[in-house]
N, C-alpha and C positions, 0 to 999 in steps of 0.2 A: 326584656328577655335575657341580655347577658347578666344581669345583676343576679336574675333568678338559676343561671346556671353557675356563678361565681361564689350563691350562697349552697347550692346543693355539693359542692364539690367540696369543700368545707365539712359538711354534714359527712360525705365518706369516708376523710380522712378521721373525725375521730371516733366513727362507728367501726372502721377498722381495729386503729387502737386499743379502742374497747372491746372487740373479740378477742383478741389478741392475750390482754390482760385476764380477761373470763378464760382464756382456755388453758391458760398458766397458770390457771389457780387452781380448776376444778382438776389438772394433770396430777399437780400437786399434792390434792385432797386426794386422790386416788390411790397412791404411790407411800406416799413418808406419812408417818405418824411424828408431828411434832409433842415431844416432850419433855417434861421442867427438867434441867441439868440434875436432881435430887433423884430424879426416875434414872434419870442412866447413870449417876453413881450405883443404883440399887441394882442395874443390872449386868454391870459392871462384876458387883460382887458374887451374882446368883451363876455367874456364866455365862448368860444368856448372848452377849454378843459378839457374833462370827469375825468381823472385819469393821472399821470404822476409817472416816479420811479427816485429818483434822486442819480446820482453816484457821485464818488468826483470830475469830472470833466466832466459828460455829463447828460442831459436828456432826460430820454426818454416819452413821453407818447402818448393817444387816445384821439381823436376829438370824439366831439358830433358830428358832421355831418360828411361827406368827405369832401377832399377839391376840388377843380375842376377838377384832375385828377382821382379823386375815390380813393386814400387813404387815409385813418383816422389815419393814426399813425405816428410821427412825431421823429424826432431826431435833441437837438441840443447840441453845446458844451459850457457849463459852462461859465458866465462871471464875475466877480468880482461884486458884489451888489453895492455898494458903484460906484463904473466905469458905470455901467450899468446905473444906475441914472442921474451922471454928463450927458454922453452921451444924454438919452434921452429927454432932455434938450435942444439940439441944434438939436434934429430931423435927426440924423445920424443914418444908417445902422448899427451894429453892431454884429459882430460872433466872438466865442471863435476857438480857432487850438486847435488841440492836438497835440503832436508829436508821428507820429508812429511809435510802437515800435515791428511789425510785425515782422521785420527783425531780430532784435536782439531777440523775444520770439523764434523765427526758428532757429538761431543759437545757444541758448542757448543750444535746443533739438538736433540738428543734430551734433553739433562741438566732444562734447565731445563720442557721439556715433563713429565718423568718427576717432576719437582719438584713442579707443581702440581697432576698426576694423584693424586699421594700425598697432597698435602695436602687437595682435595677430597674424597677415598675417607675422611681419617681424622675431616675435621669432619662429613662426612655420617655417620659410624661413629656419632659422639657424639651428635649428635643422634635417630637411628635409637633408640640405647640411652636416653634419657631419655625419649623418646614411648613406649617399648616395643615398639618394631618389632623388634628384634632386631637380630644381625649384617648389615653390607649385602650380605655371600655366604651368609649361614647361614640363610635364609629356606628353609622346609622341611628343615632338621635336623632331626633332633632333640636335646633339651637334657639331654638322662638323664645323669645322672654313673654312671659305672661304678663301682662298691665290688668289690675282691676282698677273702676273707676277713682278710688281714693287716690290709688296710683298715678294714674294719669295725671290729673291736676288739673287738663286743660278742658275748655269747651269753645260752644262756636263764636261765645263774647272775644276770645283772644286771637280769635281768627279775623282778619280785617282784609278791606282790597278786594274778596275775589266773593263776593255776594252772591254771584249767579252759582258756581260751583257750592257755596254752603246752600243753596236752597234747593239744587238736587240732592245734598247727601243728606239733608234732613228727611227726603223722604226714606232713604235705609235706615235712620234713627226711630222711624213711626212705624216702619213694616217691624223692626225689632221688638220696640214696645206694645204693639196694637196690634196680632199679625192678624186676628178676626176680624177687627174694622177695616182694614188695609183689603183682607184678601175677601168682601162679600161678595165683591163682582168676580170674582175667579182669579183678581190682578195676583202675579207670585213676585213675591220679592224676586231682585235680581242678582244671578249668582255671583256675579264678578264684573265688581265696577272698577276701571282704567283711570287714573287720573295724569296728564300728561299736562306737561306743561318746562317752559326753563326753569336752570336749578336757580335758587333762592325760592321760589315763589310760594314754597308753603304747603307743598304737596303732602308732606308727612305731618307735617303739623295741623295738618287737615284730617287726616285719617285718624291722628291719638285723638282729636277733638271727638271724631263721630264717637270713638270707644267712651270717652267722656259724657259727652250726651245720652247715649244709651245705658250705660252702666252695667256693658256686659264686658266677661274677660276679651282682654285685646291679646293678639297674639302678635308679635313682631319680629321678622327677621328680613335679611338682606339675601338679594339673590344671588349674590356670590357665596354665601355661607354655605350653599345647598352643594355646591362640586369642589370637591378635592382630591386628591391624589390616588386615591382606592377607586377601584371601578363599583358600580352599584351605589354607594354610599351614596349619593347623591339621590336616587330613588328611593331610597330605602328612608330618607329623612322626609321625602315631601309623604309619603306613607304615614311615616311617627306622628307628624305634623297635624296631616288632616283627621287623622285617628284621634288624639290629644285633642281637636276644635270638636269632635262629633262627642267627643264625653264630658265636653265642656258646652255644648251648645244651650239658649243662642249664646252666635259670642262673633268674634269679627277678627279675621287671620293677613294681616299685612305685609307685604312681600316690597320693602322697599326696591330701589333701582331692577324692577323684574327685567330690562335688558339683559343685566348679567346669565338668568337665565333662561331666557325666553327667545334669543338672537334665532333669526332664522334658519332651518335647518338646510346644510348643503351649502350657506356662506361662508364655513370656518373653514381650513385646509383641513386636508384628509388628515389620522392619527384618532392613538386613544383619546387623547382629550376632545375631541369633537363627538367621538363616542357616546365619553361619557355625559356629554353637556346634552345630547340628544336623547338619549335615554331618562335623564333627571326631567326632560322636555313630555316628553311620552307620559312620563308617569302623571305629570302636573296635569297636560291634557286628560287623562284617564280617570286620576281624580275631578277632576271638575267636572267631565259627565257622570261619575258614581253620584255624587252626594244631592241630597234631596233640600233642595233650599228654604221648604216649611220646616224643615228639624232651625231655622233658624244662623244658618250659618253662613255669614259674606263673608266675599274674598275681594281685596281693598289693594290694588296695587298702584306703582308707582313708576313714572317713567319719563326721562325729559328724550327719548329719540327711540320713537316709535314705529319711526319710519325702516327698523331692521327689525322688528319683532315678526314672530311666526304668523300668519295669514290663520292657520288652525287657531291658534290663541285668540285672535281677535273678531271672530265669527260670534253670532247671535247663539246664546246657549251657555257661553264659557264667558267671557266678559262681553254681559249684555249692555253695558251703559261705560261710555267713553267721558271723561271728564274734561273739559279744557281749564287747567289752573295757568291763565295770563300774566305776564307781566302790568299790574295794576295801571289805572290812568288817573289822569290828575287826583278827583274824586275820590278814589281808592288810596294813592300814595298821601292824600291829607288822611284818612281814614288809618291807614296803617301808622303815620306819625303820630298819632292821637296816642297809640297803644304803646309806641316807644318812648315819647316824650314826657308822659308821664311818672316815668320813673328817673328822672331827672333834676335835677332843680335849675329853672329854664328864669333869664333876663324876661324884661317887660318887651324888650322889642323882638322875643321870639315871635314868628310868625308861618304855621304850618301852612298856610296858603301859598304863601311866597317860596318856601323850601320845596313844594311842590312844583312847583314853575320851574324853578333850577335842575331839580333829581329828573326830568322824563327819561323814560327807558331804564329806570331803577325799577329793582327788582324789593321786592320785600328784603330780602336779607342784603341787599346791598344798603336799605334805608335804615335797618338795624344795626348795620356797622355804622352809619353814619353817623344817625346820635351817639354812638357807645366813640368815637372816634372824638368828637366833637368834644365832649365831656372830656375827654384826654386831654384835648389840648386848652380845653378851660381849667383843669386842673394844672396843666403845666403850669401858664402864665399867673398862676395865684387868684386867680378870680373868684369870687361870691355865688357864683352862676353862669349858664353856658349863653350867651349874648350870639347873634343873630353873624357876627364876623366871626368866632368861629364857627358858627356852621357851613360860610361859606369858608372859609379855611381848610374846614373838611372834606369839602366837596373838592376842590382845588387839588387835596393830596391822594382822593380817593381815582382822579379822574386824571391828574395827571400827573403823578407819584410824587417822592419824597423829592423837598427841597435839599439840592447838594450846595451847599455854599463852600465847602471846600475846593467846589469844581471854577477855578479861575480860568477865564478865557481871556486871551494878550486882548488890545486896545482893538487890533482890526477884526479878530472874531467878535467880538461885544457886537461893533457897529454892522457887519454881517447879520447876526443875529437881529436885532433893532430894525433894521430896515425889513427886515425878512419877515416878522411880527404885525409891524404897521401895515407892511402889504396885505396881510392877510385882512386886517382888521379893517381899512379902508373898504377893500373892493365889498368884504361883507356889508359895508354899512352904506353903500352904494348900490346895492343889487338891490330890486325888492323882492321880496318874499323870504329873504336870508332872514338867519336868527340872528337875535338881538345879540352884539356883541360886550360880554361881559367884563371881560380883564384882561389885559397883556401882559406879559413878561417876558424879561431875558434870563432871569435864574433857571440855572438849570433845573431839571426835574428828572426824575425817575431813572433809566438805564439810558437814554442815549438823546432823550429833548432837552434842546441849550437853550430851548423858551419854548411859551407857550402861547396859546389864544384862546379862551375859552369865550364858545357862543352859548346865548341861553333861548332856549327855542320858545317862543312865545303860546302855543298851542300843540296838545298830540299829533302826530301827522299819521298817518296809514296810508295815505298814497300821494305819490309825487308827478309833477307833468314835466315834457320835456323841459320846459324852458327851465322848470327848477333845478333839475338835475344841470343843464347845460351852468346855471349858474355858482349852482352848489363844486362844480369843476372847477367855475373861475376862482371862486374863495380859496380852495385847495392850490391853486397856482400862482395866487396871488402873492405869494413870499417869494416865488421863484421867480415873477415876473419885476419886482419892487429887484432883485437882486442883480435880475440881467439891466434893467434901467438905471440904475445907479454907478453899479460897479463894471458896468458892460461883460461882466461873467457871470460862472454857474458855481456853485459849490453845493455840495453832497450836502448839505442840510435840509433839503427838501424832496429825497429821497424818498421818504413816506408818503408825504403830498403826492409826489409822482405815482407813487404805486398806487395809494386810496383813487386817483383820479384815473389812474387807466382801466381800474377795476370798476368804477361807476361807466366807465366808457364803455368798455367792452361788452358790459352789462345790458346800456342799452341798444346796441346794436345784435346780441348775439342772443338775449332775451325777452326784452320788452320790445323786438320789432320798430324801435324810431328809428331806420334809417330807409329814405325815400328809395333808393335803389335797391336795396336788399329786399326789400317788398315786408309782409304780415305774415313774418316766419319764425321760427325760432331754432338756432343752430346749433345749440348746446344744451343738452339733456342733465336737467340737474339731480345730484344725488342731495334729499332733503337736507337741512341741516334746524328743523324746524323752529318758528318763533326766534330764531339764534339771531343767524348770519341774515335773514332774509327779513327779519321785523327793523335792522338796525340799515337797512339797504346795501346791502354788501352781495355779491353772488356767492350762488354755493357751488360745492364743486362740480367738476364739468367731470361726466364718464370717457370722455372721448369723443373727436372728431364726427358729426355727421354730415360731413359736406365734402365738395370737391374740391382740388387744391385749386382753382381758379374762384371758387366762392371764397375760401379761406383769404386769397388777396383782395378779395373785396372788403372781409371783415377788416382787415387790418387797413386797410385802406381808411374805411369808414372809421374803424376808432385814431389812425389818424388826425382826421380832418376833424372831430370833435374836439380832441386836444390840443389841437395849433388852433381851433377858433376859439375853445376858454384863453390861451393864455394870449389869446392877442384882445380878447376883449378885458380880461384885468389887465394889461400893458394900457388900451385905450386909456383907461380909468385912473389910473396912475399920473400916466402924463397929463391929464387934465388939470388933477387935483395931485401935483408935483411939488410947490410950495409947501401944502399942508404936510406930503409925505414926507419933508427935509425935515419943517416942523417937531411933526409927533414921533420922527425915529429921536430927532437931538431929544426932547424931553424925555423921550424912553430911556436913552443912555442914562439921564441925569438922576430919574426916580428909580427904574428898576422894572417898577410896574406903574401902570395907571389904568385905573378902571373904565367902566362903560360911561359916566360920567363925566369923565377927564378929555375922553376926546371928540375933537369938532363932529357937529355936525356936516353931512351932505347930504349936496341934494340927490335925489335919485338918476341913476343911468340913463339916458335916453335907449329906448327900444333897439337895439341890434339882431343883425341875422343869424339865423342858425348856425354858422361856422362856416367853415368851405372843405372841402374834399381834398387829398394830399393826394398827389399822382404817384 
């Protein structure tokens, strides 16, 4: 619509012009008789005229009479006197030209006008696009890139990991293709499939697959692209948008991260921007009941926290089919290495089984950093091919950041650290049901670990029982507990430990109900933080208090007593197997690291009690 009113305004200006010029000509033709300089010497001589005005290269003047056409006023152009003479002489015709200089007076006015129009339009462009206004004519566009299938490039071969989620959106792939066999029973496609899940896992790369498969236009934008700084705009695009998929249909319109604009209405603080975000909301709702789903046309969105999305948005009618894209399991994470690893050039002892066993709670695009990370660092060291240590190399830097060997620790932090490490790795390998302990070290890593311990979990887990938790506490205290048995102090290195461990405590007292006194309750209302915080066992956040400050010391109470009964059962553990801990810390000082290999066997814990209660 503005391009069609930017070309009509154009069109005025030189239809103007060109009246303009039309009525200055035919005034002209009305008025003066142009003629040859030879005519008005002859009338010059006859008398004929009254008064003349003379320019530096024309004449103009008035007849005493008319001339036979009934004008009296005359126009000629200048001829040289002395030329003029010769000429009339031999009784020749003679007129002067001018050269006209219309064009170039019109250009002189219009060029440099048109000059600084451009230049205004293109600084205001610039700056428009760094505040995020947008285009200065593109204000109610929409910003969707179009994908046709050549485009795309991808299908659901390159898609791996999440099998259940491809074989729901195969069937949007068949209603697109087939809508008469699809729809003989009455079934209608569905308008708007949801797909949610943590980021990495493939959600978009799921969506350009389906436009692949199908091979109709894909339309893509991001939900933040839809509200900016103009009121309306935001409506006015998801408008452009669904208008552009209806004259495109079939075809398939993808609204990555729809959070941005889909957040519940009434959660934002008051102001225009909550406005406007609510109205861009309204319009999306209104489109998706306008549009008729046999013309063909899904709506493919994308979401990792669903859990603030608008209640209206996610009702049967608007997005009728909810997608869960997971974080893959072993299965899947071999499946997705397959698709990475092949563009590699992999050692004979690569082994995607084994890399699976290592990666659980890897995401796809964390396992695509992996090999791409991997490859780095077999290209560092000059190798032939990526070999099976640096993969686990890469895991190592991926999981517990960059080695700082710059980072020197005096003689008595080393052996702090060391003992701190072994503790951890002991009590793990003494507890059962703990994961298989991997590697220790004292190099530092990442922003603020002076070591590290890495366990490798031996199978996916989804759910834990007391006792594992209580033991998964001791492993976490176990550095602290190695620190106070040795050195009979504390030091801030196990600061995290303490916090992971009071956060598993509180956890299970305030929501999984294991505390015998508190009874089969739950005292903290959690805000989701979906497949996140809550797949990796961590708590999400609390809204606030729902108890009374005499329950409240109970809670605390109870995650007391669970945390003095881990670190007195890693203490147990320690003093047992006190030799071996002097042992494996002196060797740690001496190597740096030593792997799951390197150190002794134990045997397992004998059976302890739940902990005790702190008064």
């Amino acid at each position: 619509m503005e391009r069609k009113e930017q070309f009509n305004f154009w069109y005025f200006v030189i239809a103007f012009l060109a009246v303009l010029l039309l009525q200055h000509w035919l005034a002209g033709l009305q008025q003066v008789e142009t003629i040859p300089y030879s005519k008005f010497q002859e009338l010059l001589r006859e008398g004929r005229v009254a008064e003349i005005s003379i320019a530096e290269d024309h004449i103009r003047g008035r007849l005493h009479s008319p001339l036979p056409d009934g004008r009296d006023q005359i126009y000629t152009v200048r001829v040289d006197s002395d030329l003029a003479r010769d000429l009339e002489t031999y009784g020749i015709t003679y007129t002067g030209v001018v050269k006209n200089t219309f064009l170039a007076n019109l250009l002189s006015w219009t060029v440099p006008v048109l000059i600084f129009v451009v230049a205004w339009l293109y600084i205001f462009r610039r700056m428009a696009e760094k505040q995020g206004m947008g285009g200065f004519l593109s204000i109610g566009r929409s910003k969707a890139k179009i994908y046709m299938e050549k485009e795309v490039g991808v299908t659901f071969d390159d898609v791996a990991g999440v099998d259940d989620a491809k074989e729901e959106l195969r069937e949007i792939v068949r209603f697109l293709q087939e809508p008469e066999t699809w729809g003989r029973l009455g079934a209608r496609i569905p308008k708007g499939v949801l797909l949610v899940g943590p980021p990495g896992c493939g959600k978009t790369l799921l969506a350009r697959a389906v436009a692949g498969e199908a091979g109709v236009p894909f339309f893509s934008i991001s939900g933040s692209e839809f509200v900016e700084m103009f009121v309306g705009v935001g409506a006015a695009r998801v408008r452009d948008l669904f208008e552009q998929a209806r004259k495109s249909a079939p075809c398939i319109i993808f609204i990555d991260e729809l959070d941005a604009l889909g957040r519940a209405r009434g959660l934002s603080p008051a102001g225009g921007g909550s406005d406007e975000k609510e109205q861009t909301l309204n319009q999306l709702l209104a489109e998706l009941d306008g549009f008729d789903p046999s013309a063909g046309v899904v709506l493919l969105s994308a979401t990792n926290r669903p859990e603030i999305l608008d209640t209206a948005l996610l009702r049967p009618g608007r997005f009728d089919r909810q997608i869960l894209v997971d974080r893959p399991d072993k299965r899947g994470r071999v499946a997705i290495l397959g698709v990475h690893l092949h563009s590699v050039r992999l050692g004979p002892d690569i082994d995607a089984e084994k890399i699976a066993e290592l990666t659980a709670g890897f995401s796809g695009a964390d396992l695509a950093n992996l090999v791409n990370e991997s490859a780095i660092l077999a290209t560092r060291r000059g190798g032939e091919a990526v070999t099976m240590d640096d993969v686990v190399r890469a895991i190592e830097r991926i999981v517990a950041g960059l080695e700082k060997k710059n980072r020197l620790l005096n003689p008595r932090e080393r052996e702090v650290v060391a003992f701190h490490e072994t503790g951890h790795a002991l009590v793990a390998m003494a507890l059962p049901g703990s994961d298989e302990v991997q590697k220790i070290s004292i190099i530092p890593r990442g922003i603020g670990a002076l070591g590290y311990t890495i366990q490798r979990p031996t199978e996916d887990r989804y759910l834990m029982t007391r006792a594992e938790l209580e033991n998964k506490m001791a492993v976490l205290l176990g550095g602290r507990a190695a620190e106070m048995l040795v050195f009979d102090e504390l030091s801030t290195g196990a600061a995290d430990d303490l916090n992971r461990a009071t956060e598993v405590a509180r956890s299970m007292v305030m929501r999984y109900g294991m505390d015998a006194t508190l009874g089969q309750a739950v005292y903290a209302e959690d805000m989701p933080q979906f497949l996140d915080n809550l797949q990796r066992g961590l708590p999400g956040l609390t809204r606030g208090a729902t108890h009374s400050q005499e329950t409240a010391r109970e809670i605390d109470c109870a995650v007391r007593g669970l945390l003095d009964g881990a670190f007195d059962k890693a203490t147990r553990i320690l003093q047992r197997h006190r030799k071996v801990l002097d042992q494996t810390a002196r060797r740690l000082l001496e190597q740096e690291t030593l792997s799951g290999d390197d150190l002794p066997k134990l045997p397992p814990a004998p059976e302890t009690g739940a902990g005790h209660r702190a008064a």
